[in-house]
N, C-alpha and C positions, 0 to 999 in steps of 0.2 A: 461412717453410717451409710446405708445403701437407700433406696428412696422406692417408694411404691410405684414408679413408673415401670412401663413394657416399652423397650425401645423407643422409648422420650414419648409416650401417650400414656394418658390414662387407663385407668381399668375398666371406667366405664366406656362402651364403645369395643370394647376387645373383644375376639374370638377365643372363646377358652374351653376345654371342659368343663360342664356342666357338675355343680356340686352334687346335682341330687342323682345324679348317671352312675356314680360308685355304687349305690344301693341297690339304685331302681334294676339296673342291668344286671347284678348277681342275685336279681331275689329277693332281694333285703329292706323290700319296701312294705310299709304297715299301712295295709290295707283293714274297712273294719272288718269283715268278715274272716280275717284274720284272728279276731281277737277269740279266744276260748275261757269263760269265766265258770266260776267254781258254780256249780246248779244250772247253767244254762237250758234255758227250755226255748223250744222254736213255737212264730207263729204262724200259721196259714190262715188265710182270708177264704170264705164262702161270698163267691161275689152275683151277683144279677144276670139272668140270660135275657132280661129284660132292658128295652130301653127304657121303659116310663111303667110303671105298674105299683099299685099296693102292695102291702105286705100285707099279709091278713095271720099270719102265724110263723113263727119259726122255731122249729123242736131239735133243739140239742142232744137229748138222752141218749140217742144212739153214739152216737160220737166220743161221750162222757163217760160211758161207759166200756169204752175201749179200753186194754190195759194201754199204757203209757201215755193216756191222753192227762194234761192237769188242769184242764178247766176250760172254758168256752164263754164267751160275752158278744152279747147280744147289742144292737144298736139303741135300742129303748135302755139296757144297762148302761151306755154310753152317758145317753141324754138324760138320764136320771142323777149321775155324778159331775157333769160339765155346765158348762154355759156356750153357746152357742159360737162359733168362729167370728173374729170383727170383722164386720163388713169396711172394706173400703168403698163402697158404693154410696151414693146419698140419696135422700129421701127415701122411694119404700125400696130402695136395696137395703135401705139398713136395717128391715122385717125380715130380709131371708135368714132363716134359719140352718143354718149352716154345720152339721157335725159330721166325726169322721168317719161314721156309717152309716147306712140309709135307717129310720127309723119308724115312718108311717108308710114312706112309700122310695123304690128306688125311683133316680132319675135319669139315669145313666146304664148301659149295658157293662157290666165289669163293677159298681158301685158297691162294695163290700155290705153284706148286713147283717155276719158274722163271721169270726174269727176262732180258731180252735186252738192253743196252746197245749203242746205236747214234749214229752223227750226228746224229739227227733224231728228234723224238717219233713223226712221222708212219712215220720208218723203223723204230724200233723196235716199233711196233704192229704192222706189217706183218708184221716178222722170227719176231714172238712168234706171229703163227698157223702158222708152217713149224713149231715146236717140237714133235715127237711125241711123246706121254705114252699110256703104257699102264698102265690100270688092272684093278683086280679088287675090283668092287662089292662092298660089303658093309654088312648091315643097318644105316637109320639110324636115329637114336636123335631123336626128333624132339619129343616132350613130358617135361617133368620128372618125372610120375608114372610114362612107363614107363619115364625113365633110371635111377628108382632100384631098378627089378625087377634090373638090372644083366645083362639077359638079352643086351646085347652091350655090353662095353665098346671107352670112348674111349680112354682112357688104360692100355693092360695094366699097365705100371710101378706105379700106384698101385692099381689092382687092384679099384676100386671107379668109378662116377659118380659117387656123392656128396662133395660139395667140405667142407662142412661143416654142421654139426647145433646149433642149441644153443635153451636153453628160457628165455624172458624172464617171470618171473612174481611180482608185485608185489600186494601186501595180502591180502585172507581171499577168495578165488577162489569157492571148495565153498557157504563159508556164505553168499554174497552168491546165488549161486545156490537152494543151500535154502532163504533167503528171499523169494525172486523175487514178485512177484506177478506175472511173466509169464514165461514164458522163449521166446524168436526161435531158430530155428534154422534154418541153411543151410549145403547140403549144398556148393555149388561156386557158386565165381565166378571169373572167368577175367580178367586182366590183359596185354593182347597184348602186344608186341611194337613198339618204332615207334624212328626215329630223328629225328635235328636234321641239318636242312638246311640250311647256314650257304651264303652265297653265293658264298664261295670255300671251294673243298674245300680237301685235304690237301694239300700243295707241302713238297718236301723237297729242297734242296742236298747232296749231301756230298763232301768230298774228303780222301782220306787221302794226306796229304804225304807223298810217303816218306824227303824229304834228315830231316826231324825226327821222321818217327814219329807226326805229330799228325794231327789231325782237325777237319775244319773245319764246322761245318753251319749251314747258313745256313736256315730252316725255319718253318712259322707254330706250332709247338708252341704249346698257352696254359701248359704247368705245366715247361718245360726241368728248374729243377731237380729233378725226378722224372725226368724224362724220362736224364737223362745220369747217376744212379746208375746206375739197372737196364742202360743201356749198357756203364758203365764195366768192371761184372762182367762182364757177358756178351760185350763184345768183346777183354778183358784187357789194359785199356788203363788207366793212373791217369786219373782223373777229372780232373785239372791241364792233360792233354793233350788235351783235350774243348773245344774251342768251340765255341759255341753261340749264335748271336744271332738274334735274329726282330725284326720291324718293325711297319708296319702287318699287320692281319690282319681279314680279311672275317666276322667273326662266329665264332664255336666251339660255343657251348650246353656245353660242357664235351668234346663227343665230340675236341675234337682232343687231348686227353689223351695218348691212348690211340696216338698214330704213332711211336713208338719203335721198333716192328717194321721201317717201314719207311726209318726212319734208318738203322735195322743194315743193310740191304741195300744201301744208300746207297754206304755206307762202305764196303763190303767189294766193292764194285762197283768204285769208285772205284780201291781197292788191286788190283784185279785190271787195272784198265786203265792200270795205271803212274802213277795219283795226279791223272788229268784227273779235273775235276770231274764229278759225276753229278745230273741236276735228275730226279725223277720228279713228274709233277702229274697227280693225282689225276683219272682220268672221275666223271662224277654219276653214271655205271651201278657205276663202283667204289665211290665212296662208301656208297650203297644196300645195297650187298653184303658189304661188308666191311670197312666201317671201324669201326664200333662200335656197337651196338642197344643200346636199353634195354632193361631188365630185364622178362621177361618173366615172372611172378606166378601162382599157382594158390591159392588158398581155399580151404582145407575144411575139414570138420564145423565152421562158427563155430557159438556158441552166444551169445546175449544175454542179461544178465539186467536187467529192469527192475522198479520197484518200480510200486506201483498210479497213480501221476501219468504214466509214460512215463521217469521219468530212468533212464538208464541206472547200472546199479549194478557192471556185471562181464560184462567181455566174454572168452572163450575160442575159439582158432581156430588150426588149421595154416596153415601158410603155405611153400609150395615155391617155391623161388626157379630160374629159368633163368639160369645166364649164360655159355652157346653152348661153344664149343669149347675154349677154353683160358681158364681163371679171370684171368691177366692182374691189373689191378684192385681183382679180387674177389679173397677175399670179402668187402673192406669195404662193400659195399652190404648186407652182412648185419646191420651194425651202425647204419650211417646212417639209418636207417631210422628208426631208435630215437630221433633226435632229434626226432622229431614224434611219439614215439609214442601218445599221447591225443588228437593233433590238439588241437582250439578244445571240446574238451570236459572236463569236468572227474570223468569216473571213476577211479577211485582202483584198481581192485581187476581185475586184467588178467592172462593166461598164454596165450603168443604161442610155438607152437613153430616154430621158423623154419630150414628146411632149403633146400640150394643144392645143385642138381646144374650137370654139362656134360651137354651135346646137340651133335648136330649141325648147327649150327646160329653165323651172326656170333658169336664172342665180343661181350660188352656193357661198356658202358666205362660213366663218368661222361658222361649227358646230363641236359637240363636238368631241374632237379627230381629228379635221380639220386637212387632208392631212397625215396625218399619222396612223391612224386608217386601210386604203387603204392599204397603204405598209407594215403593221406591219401583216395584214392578208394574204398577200401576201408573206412574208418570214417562217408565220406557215405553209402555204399550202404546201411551198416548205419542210421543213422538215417532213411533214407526208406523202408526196408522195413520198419522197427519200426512207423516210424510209421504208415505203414499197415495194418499188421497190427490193432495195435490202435487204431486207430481217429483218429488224431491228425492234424491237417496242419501240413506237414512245416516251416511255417515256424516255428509255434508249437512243434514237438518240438524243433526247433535253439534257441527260446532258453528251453527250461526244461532243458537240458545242457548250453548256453555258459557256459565258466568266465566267472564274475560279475567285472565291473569293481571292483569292490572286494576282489578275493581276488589283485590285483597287486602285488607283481613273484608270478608263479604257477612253484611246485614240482611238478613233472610226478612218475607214480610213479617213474620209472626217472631221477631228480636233475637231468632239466634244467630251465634257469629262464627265464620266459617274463617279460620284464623290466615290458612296456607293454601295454595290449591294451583292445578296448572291441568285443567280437563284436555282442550286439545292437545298439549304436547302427549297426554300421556294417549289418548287415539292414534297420534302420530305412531308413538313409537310401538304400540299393540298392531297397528297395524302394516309395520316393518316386521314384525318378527311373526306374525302369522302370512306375510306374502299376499299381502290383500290385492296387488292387483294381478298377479297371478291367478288368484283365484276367481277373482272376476271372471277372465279369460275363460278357466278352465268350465266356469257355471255356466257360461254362454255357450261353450262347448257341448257341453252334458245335453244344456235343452235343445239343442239343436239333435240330439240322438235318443233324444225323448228320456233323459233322465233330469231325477230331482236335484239337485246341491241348492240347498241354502247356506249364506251367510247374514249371520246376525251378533249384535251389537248391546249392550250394557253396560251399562255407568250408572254406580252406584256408590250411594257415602255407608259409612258406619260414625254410629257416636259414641262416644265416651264417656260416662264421668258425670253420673244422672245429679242432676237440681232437684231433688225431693219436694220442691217447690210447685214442681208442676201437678203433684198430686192435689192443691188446692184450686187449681182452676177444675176439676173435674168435683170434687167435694171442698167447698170453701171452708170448711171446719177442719178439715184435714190437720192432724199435729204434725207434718211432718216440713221441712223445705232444708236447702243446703243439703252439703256431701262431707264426710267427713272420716278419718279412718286413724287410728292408733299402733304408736310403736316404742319397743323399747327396746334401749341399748345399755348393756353395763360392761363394766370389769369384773368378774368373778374372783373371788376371793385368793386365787393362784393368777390373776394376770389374764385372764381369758378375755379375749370380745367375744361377745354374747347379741344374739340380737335377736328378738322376738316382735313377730306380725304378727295380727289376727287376720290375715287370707285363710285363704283358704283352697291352696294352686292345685291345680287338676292336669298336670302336667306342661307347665307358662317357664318353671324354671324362675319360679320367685326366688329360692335360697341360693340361685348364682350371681343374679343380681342383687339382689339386699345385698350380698357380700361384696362385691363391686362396688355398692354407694359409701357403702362404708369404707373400703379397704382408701379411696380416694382422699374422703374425710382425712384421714388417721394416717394417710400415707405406709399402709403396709401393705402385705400379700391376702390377697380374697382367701389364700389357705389359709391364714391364720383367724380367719373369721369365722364364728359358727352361727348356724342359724335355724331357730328353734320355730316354721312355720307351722299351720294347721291354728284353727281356731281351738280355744279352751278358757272357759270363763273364770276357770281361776287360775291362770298362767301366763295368757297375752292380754296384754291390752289391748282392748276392745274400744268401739262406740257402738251405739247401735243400728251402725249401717257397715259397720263392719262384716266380711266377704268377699268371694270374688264375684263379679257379675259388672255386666256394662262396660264390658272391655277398660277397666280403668287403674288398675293396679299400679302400671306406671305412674299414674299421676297423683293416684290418694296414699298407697302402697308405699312405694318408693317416697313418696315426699314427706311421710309421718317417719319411716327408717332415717332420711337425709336431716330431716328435724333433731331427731334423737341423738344421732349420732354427733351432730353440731354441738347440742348440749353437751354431749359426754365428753369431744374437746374442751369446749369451754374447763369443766369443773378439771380435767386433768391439767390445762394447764395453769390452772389458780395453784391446785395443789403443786406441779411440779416449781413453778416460781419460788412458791415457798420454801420446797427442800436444796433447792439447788443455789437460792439466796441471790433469785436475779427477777428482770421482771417479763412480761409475760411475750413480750415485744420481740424478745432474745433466744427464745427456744422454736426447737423447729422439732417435729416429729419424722420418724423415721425404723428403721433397725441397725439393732447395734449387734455387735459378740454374744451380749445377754437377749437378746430377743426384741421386739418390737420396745421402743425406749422416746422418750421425750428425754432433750438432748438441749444445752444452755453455747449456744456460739461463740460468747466471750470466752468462756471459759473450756470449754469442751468436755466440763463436766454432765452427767447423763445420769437418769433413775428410767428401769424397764417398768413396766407394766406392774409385775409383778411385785417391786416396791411399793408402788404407787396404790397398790388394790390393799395391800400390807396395812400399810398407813391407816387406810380408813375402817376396816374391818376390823383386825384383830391388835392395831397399834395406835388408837385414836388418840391416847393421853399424851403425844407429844402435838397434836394440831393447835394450832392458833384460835384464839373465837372465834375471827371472823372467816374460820372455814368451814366451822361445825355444821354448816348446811351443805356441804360435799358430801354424797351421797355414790358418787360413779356408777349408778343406778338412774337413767335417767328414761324419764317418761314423754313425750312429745304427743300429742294430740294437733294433724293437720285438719285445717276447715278448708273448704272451698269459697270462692270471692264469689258468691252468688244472692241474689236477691228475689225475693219470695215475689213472684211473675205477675203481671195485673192481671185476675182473674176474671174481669169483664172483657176485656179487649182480648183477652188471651196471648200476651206480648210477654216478651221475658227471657232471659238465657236461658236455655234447660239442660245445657250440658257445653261440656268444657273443650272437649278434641274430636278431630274429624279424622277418618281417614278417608281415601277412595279406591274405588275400585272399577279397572273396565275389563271386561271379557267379550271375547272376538270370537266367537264358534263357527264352524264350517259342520253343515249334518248333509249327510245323502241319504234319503229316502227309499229302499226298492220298491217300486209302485207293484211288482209282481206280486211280491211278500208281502205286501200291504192291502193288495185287491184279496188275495189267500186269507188273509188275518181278519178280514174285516166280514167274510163269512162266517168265520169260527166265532166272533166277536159282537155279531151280529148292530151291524153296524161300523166296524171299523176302526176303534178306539185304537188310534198309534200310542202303543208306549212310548218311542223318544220322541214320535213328531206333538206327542201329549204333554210332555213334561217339558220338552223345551221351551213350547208355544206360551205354558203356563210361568213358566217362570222369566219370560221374554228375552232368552237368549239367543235363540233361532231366527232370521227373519224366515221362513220358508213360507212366509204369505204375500212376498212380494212379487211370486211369479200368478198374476189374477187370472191367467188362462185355463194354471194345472189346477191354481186350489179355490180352498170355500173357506168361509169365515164364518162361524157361529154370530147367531146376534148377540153371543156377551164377548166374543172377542177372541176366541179361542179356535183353533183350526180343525179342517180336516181335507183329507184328499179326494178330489173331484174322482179318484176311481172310487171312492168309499160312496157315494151321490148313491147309488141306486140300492144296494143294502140300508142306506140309512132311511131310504123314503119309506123302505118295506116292516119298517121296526120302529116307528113314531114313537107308540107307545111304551116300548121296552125302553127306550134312548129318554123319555120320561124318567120310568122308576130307577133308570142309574144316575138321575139330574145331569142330565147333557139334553141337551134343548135340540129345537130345529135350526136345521143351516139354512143358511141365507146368502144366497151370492154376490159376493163382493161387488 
């Protein structure tokens, strides 16, 4: 018998071809837009050049009476058949009236408010420009500070912008401040706006049967079962009646979340065109516009407080949260947040007031680094501004505030636990391999010949492995808490392992490793394993948090596969005990001559797989009673060891794994090309020295001679100075504020 080892190691941990690389590389990957069904009709969306405006009419006819067009639906058609999206927002978030086209008024530029179903993508594109829409502009609401003056509201129903409000504050705040032997202050920093670009956008199948009443979607969703709750209400349909399956899928970043909107029109397209199926795929101009933004962050009055070394001792700041036209989502990125909320530092003593309006403006879904990405930029900013304030460089101020490798597994103040971690070694060693004092050297060189080189510095966590739980500190009714994810593993009726997830991989390489957990279980070759991923509601086992997203698949994923697969040892070797007439102490798994075989040591007698699947399937009248519940079909349902968070205190685990991350950038500036650009530009706006500043990679503000610093924290070059003075008000309407010298 041979053993599933790879030169005396496991499988897990090995370097192997990828199972899903034989397909994916020859083409032979089931993508949905792939799929071609008998009737097929395509739909285009008629979307808003408006950001905030009435509807006051929308006339179809022309469109309808196109040949090839098969019908057209309107958003009052919508809201006449539905019920309104659940809010996860509470109190008057839970009056937004939420459908998945605009119906009294749009609120967003790109917000669909009708949709054409035709023979052909190319004819329905066409049909959707005849569509005439008359509106009646009115004022948009375009930053979170003036949605909350509430001087025009999104939502009249709820009667407010403001989605929700709450105050996060942990240890002695005041005193750590009347302490201070420094205190930082900053009045605004600014967090744009951006989305994930996956290489295949949104694609959606759907067709509503009508002989059964069911629903069929065929779709690249990454979180389905989310995705066909919020359906099931909204369309008033049992959840039972909801299929759902996805396949390969071209990347997500998390933003495919968030296509459930346009499932529902899918559907209800579908049902209007007598049950032929409806395929909508997403343009890259649609995506951009309207599928889902990250969060968009405003910072003000932070306050630092540091003792006479530079450690931080107590940080204080508002924090306004954007999330566009309808909360969807939100507001748990109000809470997410909070699982990084100390970042790779180890202060103790924190009060975080964190408010979320609508704009008009993409609603924002889960992208990657959802909610957190925000805040984690926002505690580097703070230590490269401390640091320079008072006097420090900024690699040295990051490791006299890195929680110390010896204060691991690490208790953040607001309960979560940072299991593993080693911040300064890993600066250490970023900054061997970028030549940091070389480059020192060489920056001191530069400015001495009158050129830019910055280097800058970021350290950053990711989390894993969401506490559902936290969604009750932001809505304490909330039904949701715990993580949980489904898997099954059998013997097929010839001897096959089988194993089926409800992920939903977007190229992670889940069907190498499931094979892998398994192959180790059962001691054979990852080739002899197959693996049947993509989510499908009547195929995989499911929960419903079943999906990929929150970086966790190893841990819910894999640990519902390694569940299963245990099971399906166990009942193999009840049943092999029994054939082999030994006990269960005595046999070892492995392959034999016949194929992968559970195998008895005493005797050296052996049954493969293929016996063994025998037995139960098509030979059951020789089993014993007390086997008759061997099944070699087995189901595993993993939970996560979590506890529903104190929702006053806002204390709690909200999530299971950390990683880190630090990046070391070196940028040069040409100040000639930059004085050039900021003519054109009228004012100066640097593209990289804009995007690094914002995302706090770069330090290029630590030379206080060459540059300027906006009063919310963000840069510009001291050649830009006199374009910018000359353009006040233009550097207004692009919301870039006045500088102010450092």
């Amino acid at each position: 018998m041979t053993t599933a080892t790879k030169n005396g190691r496991n499988w897990v941990g090995t370097s192997l071809p990828r199972k899903e690389e034989d397909r994916l590389l020859r083409g032979r990957g089931k993508f949905v837009d792939d799929i071609k069904l008998r009737e097929m009709t395509y739909l285009g969306f008629v979307r808003s050049p408006y950001a905030h405006a009435r509807v006051l009419s929308v006339d179809t006819s022309a469109a309808e009476a196109l040949p090839g067009v098969v019908c057209t639906i309107t958003g009052k058609e919508v809201a006449a058949q539905t019920q309104p999206f659940i809010e996860m927002a509470p109190g008057q978030g839970q009056k937004i009236r939420d459908f998945p086209m605009a119906v009294e008024k749009v609120r967003y530029q790109g917000e669909p408010v009708a949709a054409v179903i035709a023979e052909s993508a190319s004819l329905a594109a066409d049909a959707a420009e005849l569509v005439q829409v008359e509106y009646e502009p009115l004022e948009a609401v375009v930053d979170s500070e003036q949605a909350l003056l509430d001087k025009s509201i999104l939502h009249e129903e709820a009667g407010t912008n403001q989605v929700w409000t709450g105050i996060w504050e942990f240890g002695e705040v005041e005193k750590a401040f009347k302490e201070a032997a420094y205190v930082v202050k900053l009045d605004r920093m600014h967090f744009h706006r951006f989305s994930s670009t996956p290489l295949e956008t949104n694609v959606v199948i759907g067709q509503w049967e009508p002989k059964e009443d069911r629903i069929h979607y065929w779709c690249n969703n990454s979180f389905p079962s989310f995705a066909i709750q919020f359906l099931a209400a909204h369309l008033g349909v049992h959840i039972d009646r909801i299929r759902a399956q996805t396949f390969d899928i071209g990347g997500s970043f998390g933003i495919k979340i968030t296509s459930y909107p346009q499932m529902s029109v899918c559907a209800l397209a579908s049902k209007k065109a007598g049950g032929r199926p409806v395929k909508w795929v997403e343009t890259r101009s649609e995506h951009m516009t309207s599928s889902a933004h990250g969060n968009e962050r405003v910072f003000r009055d932070t306050r630092v407080a540091l003792d006479k070394n530079g450690v931080i001792t107590a940080i204080a700041s508002r924090h306004i949260d954007d999330c566009g036209a309808y909360p969807r989502y939100e507001p748990l990125g109000c809470v997410i947040y909070s699982q990084v909320f100390c970042g790779t530092y180890r202060f103790k003593n924190a009060r975080i007031e964190f408010t979320q309006t609508v704009s008009n403006k993409c609603p924002v879904g889960p992208n990657r680094g959802y909610s957190r990405m925000q805040h984690l930029w926002f505690l580097e900013r703070i230590v490269d501004i401390c640091a320079h304030e008072i006097g420090i460089a900024p690699d040295e101020m990051r490791l006299r505030n890195y929680i110390r490798p010896e204060e691991f597994p690490y208790t953040t103040p607001n309960g979560c636990v940072y299991d593993s971690g080693n911040y300064p070694k890993m600066l250490e060693v970023a900054k061997d391999l970028i030549g940091w004092d070389d480059w020192k050297k060489k920056q001191a060189e530069a400015r001495r010949e009158g050129r830019m080189i910055g280097i800058g510095i970021g350290t950053t966590l990711d989390s894993g492995t969401n506490n559902f739980g936290q969604s009750q500190i932001v809505d304490p009714n909330a039904p949701f808490s715990g993580n949980s994810q489904g898997a099954n593993c059998k013997l097929d009726i010839y001897g096959e392992v089988v194993v089926a997830v409800g992920s939903c991989p977007q190229g992670q390489g889940h069907e190498t490793v499931s094979a892998q957990v398994v192959a180790d279980v059962l001691n054979i070759s990852p080739d002899l394993i197959t693996v049947r991923t993509g989510f499908d509601t009547e195929r995989n086992v499911h929960t419903g948090m079943s999906g990929t997203y929150a970086s966790q698949f190893v841990v819910s994923g894999l640990s519902a596969v390694h569940g299963a697969a245990q099971k399906l040892k166990a009942e193999m070797k009840r049943l092999a005990a029994f054939v082999l007439k030994t006990n269960e102490d005595d046999l070892e798994f492995g392959v034999g001559e016949m194929g992968p075989e559970v195998k008895a040591k005493s005797t050296g007698k052996s049954i493969n797989y293929w016996g063994l699947a025998n037995i139960v399937n098509v030979n059951s009248a020789m089993l014993s009673p007390e086997l008759q519940d061997v099944t070699l079909n087995c189901r595993y349902i993993w939970r996560a060891n979590f506890k529903v968070p104190d929702k006053e205190k806002k204390y709690g685990n909200l999530t299971l794994t950390y990683s880190a991350q630090l990046h070391i950038a070196v940028i040069e500036v040409d100040r000639h090309l930059c004085a050039q650009d900021s003519r054109l530009r009228c004012g100066g706006r640097l593209r990289g020295c804009h995007q690094s500043a914002d995302r706090g990679r770069a330090g290029l503000w630590r030379d206080g001679s060459r540059h300027w610093r906006r009063a919310d924290g963000d840069l510009r070059l001291r050649c830009c100075r006199q374009h910018a003075d000359q353009h006040v008000q233009r550097l207004h309407a692009d919301n870039i504020h006045e500088y102010s010298q450092h």
